[in-house]
N, C-alpha and C positions, 0 to 999 in steps of 0.2 A: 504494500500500500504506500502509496506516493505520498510522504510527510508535506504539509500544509502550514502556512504562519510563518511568521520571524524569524530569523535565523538565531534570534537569544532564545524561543521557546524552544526550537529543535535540540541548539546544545545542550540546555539546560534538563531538557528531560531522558538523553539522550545521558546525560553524565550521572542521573541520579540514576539511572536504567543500569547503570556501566555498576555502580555503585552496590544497588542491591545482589545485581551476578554475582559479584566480589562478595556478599556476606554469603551467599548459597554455596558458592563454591569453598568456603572457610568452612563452611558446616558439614558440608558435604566430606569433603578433606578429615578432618577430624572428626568426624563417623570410622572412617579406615581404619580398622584392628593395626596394631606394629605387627613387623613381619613376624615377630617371635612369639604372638599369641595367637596368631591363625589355624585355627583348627582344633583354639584348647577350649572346653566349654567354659561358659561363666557363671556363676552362682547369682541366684536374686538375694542382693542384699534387704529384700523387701520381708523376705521371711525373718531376718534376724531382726530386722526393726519391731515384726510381729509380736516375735518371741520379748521384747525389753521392756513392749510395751504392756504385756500379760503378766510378768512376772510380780509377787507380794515376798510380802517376809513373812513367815510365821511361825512361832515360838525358836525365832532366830533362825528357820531354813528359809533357803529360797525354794518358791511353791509356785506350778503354773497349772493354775485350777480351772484355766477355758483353755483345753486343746483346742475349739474349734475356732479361736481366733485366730490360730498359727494355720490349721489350715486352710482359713477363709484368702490369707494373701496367697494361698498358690490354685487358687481359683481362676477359671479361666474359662470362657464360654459359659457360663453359667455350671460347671461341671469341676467335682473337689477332685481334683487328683491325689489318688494314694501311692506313694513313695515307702514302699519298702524299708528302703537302706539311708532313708533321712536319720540324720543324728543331728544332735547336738549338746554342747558343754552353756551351762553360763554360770559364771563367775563374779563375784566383789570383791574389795578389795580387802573384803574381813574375811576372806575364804570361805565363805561360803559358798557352796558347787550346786549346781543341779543339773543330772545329764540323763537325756531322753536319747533311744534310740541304739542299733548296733553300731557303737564305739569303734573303729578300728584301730587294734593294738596299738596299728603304725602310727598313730598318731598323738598316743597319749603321751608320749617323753616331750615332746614340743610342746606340752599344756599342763603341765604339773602345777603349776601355778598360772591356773590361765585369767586370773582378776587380773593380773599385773600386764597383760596384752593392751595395747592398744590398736595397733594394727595389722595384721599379718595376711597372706595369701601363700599359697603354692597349690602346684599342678600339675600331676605328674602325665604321660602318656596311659589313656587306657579309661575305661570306663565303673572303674568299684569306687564304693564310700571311700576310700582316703584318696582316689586319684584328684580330687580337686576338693581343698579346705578353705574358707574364708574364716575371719577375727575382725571383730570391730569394736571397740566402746561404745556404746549408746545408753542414752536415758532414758530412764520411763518414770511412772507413777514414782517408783518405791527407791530409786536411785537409780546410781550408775553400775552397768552391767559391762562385763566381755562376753559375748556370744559367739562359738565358735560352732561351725555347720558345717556340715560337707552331706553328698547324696539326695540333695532336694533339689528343685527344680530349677532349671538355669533359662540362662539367656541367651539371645541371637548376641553376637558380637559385634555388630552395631547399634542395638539396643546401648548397650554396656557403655560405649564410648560416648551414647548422648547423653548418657548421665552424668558422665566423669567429668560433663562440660561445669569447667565452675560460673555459677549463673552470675557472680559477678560480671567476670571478664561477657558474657553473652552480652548483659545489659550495658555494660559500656561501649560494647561494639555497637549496639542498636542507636544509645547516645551516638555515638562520633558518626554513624551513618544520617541521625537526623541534621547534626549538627551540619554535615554535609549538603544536607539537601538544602540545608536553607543557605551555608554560605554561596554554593554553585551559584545562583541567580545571582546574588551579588555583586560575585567576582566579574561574572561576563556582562553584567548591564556596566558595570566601573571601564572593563577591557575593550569596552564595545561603545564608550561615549563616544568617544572621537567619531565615529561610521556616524551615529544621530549627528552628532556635530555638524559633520562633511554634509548630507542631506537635508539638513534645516538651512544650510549655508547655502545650497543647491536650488532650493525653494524662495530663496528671496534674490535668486539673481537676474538683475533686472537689466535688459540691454538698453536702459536710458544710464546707467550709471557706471561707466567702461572705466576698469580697471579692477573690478571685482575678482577676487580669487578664494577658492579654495582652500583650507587649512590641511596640514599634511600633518601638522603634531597628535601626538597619542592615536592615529590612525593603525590600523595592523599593518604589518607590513607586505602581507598579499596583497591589503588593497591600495596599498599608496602608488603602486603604477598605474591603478586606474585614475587615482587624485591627480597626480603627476598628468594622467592626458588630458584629460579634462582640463586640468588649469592651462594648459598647450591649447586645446581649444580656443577655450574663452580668449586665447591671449591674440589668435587667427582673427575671429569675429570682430575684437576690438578693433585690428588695423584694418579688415576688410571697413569696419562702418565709419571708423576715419579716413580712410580713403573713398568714400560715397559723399561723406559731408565735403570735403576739401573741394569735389567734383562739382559738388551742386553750389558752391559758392562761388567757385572760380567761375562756371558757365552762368551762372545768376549776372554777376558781375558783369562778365563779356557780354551780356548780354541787353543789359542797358542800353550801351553808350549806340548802339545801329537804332534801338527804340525809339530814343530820344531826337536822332536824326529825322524818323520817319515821322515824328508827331512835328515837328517843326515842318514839315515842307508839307503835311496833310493839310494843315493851318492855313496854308498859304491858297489850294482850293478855291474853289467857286463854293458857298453854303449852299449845296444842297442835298438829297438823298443821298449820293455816292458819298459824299465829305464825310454827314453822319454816322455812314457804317464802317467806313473805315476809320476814322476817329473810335467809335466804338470798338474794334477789331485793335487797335493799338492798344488801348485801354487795358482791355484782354493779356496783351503782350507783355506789356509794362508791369501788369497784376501778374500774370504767371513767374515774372523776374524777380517780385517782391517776395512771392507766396515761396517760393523757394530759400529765399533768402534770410523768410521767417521760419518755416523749419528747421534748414542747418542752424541758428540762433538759438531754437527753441531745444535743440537735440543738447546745442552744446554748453550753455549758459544757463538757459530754466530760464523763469521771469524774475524779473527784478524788481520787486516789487515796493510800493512808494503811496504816499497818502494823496489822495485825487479826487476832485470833484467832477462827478462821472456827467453831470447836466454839460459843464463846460468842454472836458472831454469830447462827449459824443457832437459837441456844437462846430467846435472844430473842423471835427471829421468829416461834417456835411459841407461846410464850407471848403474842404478841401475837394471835394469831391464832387461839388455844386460844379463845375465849369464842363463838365463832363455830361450830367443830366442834362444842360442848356444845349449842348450841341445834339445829343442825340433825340431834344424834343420831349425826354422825362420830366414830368412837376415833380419837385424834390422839397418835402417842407417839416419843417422839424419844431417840435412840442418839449419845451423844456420842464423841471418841477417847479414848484413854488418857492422851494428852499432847496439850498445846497446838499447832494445829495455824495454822502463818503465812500469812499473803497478803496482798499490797498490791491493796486493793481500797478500792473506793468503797464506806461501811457502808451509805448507805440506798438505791444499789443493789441493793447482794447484800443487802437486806435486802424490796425488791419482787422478785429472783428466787424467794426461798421462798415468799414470801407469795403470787405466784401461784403456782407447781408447789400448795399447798396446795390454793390454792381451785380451782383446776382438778380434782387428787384428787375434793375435795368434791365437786363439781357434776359430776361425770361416774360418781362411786363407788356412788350410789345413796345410799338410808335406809341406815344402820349399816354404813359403811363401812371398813375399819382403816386406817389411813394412818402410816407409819413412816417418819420423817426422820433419815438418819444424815447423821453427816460423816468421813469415814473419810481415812486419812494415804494420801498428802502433804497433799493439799488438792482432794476430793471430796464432794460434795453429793448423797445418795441421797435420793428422794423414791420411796416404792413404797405402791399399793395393791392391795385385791384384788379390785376391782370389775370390768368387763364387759371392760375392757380395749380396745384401739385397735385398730382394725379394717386390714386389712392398704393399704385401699385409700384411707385417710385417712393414712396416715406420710407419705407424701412434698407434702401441702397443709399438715400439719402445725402448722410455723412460720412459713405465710406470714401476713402481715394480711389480716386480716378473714375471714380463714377458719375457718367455723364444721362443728364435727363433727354430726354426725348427729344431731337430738333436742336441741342446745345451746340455751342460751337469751343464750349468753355473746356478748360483742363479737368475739372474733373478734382479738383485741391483745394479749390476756395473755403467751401463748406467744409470739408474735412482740416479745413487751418483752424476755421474758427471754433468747430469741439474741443481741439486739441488746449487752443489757447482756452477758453471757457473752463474747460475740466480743468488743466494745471491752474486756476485760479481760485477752485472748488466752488466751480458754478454751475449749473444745468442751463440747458438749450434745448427746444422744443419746438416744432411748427405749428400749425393748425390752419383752418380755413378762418380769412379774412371775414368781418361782417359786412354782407353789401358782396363776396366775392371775391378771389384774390387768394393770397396767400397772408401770415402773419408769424416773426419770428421770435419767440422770448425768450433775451439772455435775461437770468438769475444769476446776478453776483453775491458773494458775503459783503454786509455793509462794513465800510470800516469802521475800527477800533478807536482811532485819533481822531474820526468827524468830529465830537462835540468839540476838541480840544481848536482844532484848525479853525472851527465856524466862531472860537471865542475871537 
């Protein structure tokens, strides 16, 4: 099955996985008999614990007066197994003996004093009561006992070895394996910042803001040759898009000074139709010179922004821009506020937003157009005329680049300058149909901040 998610959830459980194997396989491991007791039986220490725990004192003997306790631990499926040749000695340490069972001779010289046992085994080859004896001290009720057994009922020899496990050492293994699981995730979300890093770094890189790079520190080091291309990328991109701006300024520029020639010798004309559209047609030219000129600007400076009275502002712009409506036969007429109206803007920005909403007007309004530029409070830019108006299936190409409306003879940039400049000022732009017909344009600016101060 094809793992899914994070590459920290994969390691991580992938290491705690690693981890658990590692205890099965220790357990597993130490279940193993040593080579030197394979194949010798093992005695259940469960009977002896039986036996220590049955035993009383009375009139100073040792007396085990429920045999059926002793045989209830070698119970098994529900069924008492009878052993024969089970023995046993148990002893204190005041000599007192008690032995059930046929005793094997061979064994009594090693238990003459069997209180004083604490621990013993041996095992010999072969299957009679003394080939395999067990000793243990144990406590019961009436004190502490030596129980010495042999010929009762044994055990698998992996059994054996999982007992011999000391539950300490178990429980500290199970400790260090949780303590593991929890440090793992740590270790690799700490080993693994750098990649979030590189990635959040990755998501904010913005190609209006060249020079941006990559961080390589605390990254792993399989992946730093991918950091490494990547910031080799970005670093291509950069001088490709500085080699586009340098392009569009140098040909912006060049491209003036022939403009300038053909509006001077248009001028000189007969007034009439052909002068107007070619004067208009220049217009065009001289605008597409600009509109470039404010982009590469706009790419590479941002706005520069300044406390401004947008009524005066936009009043300007129409007067700049008034000599232009008179030849082509446009009414061009501007609606100022009552009061001075603030904004922190760039002036020969919002000074190319009217100037094109105007010529757009122009060049889409027809011969004898009316065109009414207000500026209305807080800080609003109406641009409205009453020409053919925008077709329902051109708004949404609108303000993209180079997108040209139906019949246009424009680039395709104008509109798309003026969102740009609009939004870096944190302002919205929207159209709608004119009342009466037409079209109508609303920039929304932020009012500025210093108006009350400037208007003192």
């Amino acid at each position: 099955m094809k793992l899914r998610g994070s590459l920290f959830l994969r390691l991580s459980w992938r290491l705690i996985l690693l981890q658990v194997t590692a205890l099965a396989l220790v357990v597993i491991v130490a279940s193993i008999p040593e080579s030197d007791r394979r194949g010798v039986k093992e005695l259940d220490d469960d009977v002896l614990i039986a036996i220590a725990q049955s035993l009383v004192i009375r009139d100073d003997r040792l007396v085990l007066p429920d045999m059926a306790s002793v045989r209830a631990a070698e119970e098994d499926d529900g069924e008492i197994w009878d052993y024969p040749d089970f023995w046993f000695i148990a002893a204190d340490s005041e000599g007192r003996q008690l032995e059930h069972g046929p005793i094997p001779e061979a064994v009594r010289p090693f238990f003459t004093n069997a209180g004083e046992v604490l621990h013993a085994e041996f095992y010999r080859t072969g299957d009679g009561p003394a080939d395999g004896v067990v000793a243990r001290q144990l406590r019961g009720p009436a004190g502490a006992f030596t129980i010495v057994s042999g010929g009762g009922p044994v055990l698998d020899p992996v059994l054996v070895r999982l007992q011999r496990i000391d539950p300490f050492n178990l429980v500290l293994l199970i400790i260090l394996m949780i303590a593991l699981a929890l440090t793992i995730p740590w270790l690799l979300r700490r080993d693994l910042a750098g990649v979030g890093r590189v990635a959040d770094e990755a998501s904010r890189i913005d190609i209006d803001q060249p020079g941006t790079r990559l961080t390589v520190a605390n990254v792993p080091s399989e992946l730093q040759g991918m950091v490494g291309a990547m910031n080799a990328a970005l670093t291509r991109l950069d001088e490709g898009l500085e080699r586009r701006r340098r392009f569009l300024a140098t040909a912006a520029h060049e491209l003036r000074t022939p403009v300038a020639i053909l509006s001077l010798r248009i001028e000189t004309l007969p007034p009439d139709q052909v002068r107007r559209q070619l004067m208009l047609d220049v217009a065009r030219l001289a605008s597409l010179a600009d509109q470039l000129l404010d982009l590469e600007r706009l790419d590479s400076d941002g706005a520069r922004l300044q406390w401004l009275d947008l009524g005066k502002l936009v009043a300007d712009a129409v007067a700049d821009i008034a000599p232009l409506a008179v030849v082509t036969g446009a009414d061009l007429a501007f609606e100022g506020a009552d009061q001075p109206v603030g904004i922190m803007a760039d002036p020969q920005a919002i000074l190319r937003v009217v100037t094109n909403l105007v010529q757009n007007a122009i060049a889409h309004g027809g011969p004898g157009v009316a065109i009414i530029v207000q500026v209305v409070r807080p800080a609003e830019i109406r641009v409205r005329d009453n020409g053919p108006g925008i077709a329902a299936g051109e708004l949404s190409q609108l303000f993209e680049p180079f997108s040209r409306r139906a019949g246009s003879g424009g680039s395709g940039l104008g509109l798309h300058l003026v969102q740009e400049i609009v939004l870096r000022h944190g302002g919205t732009i929207h159209v709608t149909d004119a009342p009466g017909g037409g079209a109508e344009f609303v920039v929304r600016l932020p009012p500025g901040r210093a108006a009350s101060a400037k208007q003192g």
